[in-house]
Structures are given as structure tokens and as C-alpha cells.
N, C-alpha and C positions, 0 to 999 in steps of 0.2 A: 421562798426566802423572806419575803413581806410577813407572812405568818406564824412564824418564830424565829425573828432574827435576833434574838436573845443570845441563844447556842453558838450560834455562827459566829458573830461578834466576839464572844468569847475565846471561840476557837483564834480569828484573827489578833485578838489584843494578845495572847498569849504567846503568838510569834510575831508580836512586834511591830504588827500591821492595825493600820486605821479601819475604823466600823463602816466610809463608804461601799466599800466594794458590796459588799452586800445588798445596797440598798438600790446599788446600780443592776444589778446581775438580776433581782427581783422584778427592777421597776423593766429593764430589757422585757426578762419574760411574760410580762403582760403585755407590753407594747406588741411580742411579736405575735402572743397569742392573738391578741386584735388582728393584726395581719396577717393571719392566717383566712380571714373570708373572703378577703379581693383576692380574685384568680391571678393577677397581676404580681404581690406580692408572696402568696402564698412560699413561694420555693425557697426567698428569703429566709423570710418567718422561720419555720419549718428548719432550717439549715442553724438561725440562730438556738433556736431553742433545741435540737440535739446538740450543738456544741456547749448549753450551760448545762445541760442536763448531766452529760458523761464528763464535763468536770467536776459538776455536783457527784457526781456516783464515786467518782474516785477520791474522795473530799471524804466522805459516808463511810466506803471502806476502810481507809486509811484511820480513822477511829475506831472501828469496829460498831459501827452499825449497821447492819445486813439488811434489815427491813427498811427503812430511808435508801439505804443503796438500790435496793430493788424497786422500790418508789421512783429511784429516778431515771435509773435503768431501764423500767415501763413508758416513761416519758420522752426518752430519748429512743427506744423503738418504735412508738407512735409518731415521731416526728420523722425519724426514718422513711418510714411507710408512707408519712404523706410525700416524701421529700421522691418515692422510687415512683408513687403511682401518677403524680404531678408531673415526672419529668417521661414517662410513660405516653403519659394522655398528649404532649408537646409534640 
């Protein structure tokens, strides 16, 4: 979202909505990526970013962008995954 928030923006100004969100949902997903390496936080992490992810995908879709969808789609079954093997290992 930090590296083309260009598109996004526009999508949002277009229905009406202010260019934060974007920059919050971005700055999230680094934040949780970081907290993805303390054991501690991980499950969080991991739980945040499939929830921006498969909002982003259904965002993607609903334009018709199939590759960005699938880009996010990949991101949100990786966070999945760490989310089943994390509560696995507990």
C-alpha cells in the first residue's frame, strides 16, 4: 500500500473517502511484518496482516485486477500458515 498508493487514493477519493486509510493499512502492515519475529507477537502479526490482505484481495477483485488479487491472496495464505503452524507449535 506504501508503494503505490497512488491507485488506492484514487480509488478512495472516488468514493468519497479521505487518502488516510491507506497509509494506515500500509504503515499496519509493516508494523506487523516486524512482528512477525518475536514468538511472543507472531500470532498477532500474522492474524493482522491476513485480515488487510483479504481485504486488499477483495478491493483488487472488485476492480478487476486478478494479478494484485492473487498477490494478495498469496499474502494472506502465507499469514494463514504462519497463523495454523504458530498455534500448532502452542
Amino acid at each position: 500500500a506504501l508503494a503505490r498508493p497512488e491507485t488506492a487514493i484514487l480509488r478512495l477519493s472516488a468514493l468519497g473517502f479521505p487518502a488516510w486509510p491507506i497509509y494506515l493499512a500500509g504503515t499496519l502492515q509493516l508494523l506487523a511484518a516486524a512482528l512477525l519475529l518475536p514468538r511472543s507477537t507472531r500470532v498477532a502479526a500474522a492474524a493482522v496482516i491476513a485480515a488487510i490482505a483479504t481485504l486488499k484481495m477483495g478491493v483488487e477483485w472488485a476492480y478487476r485486477e486478478p494479478m494484485l488479487a492473487l498477490e494478495s491472496l498469496g499474502q494472506a495464505a502465507l499469514a494463514i500458515m504462519v497463523l495454523v503452524f504458530e498455534t500448532r507449535r502452542r
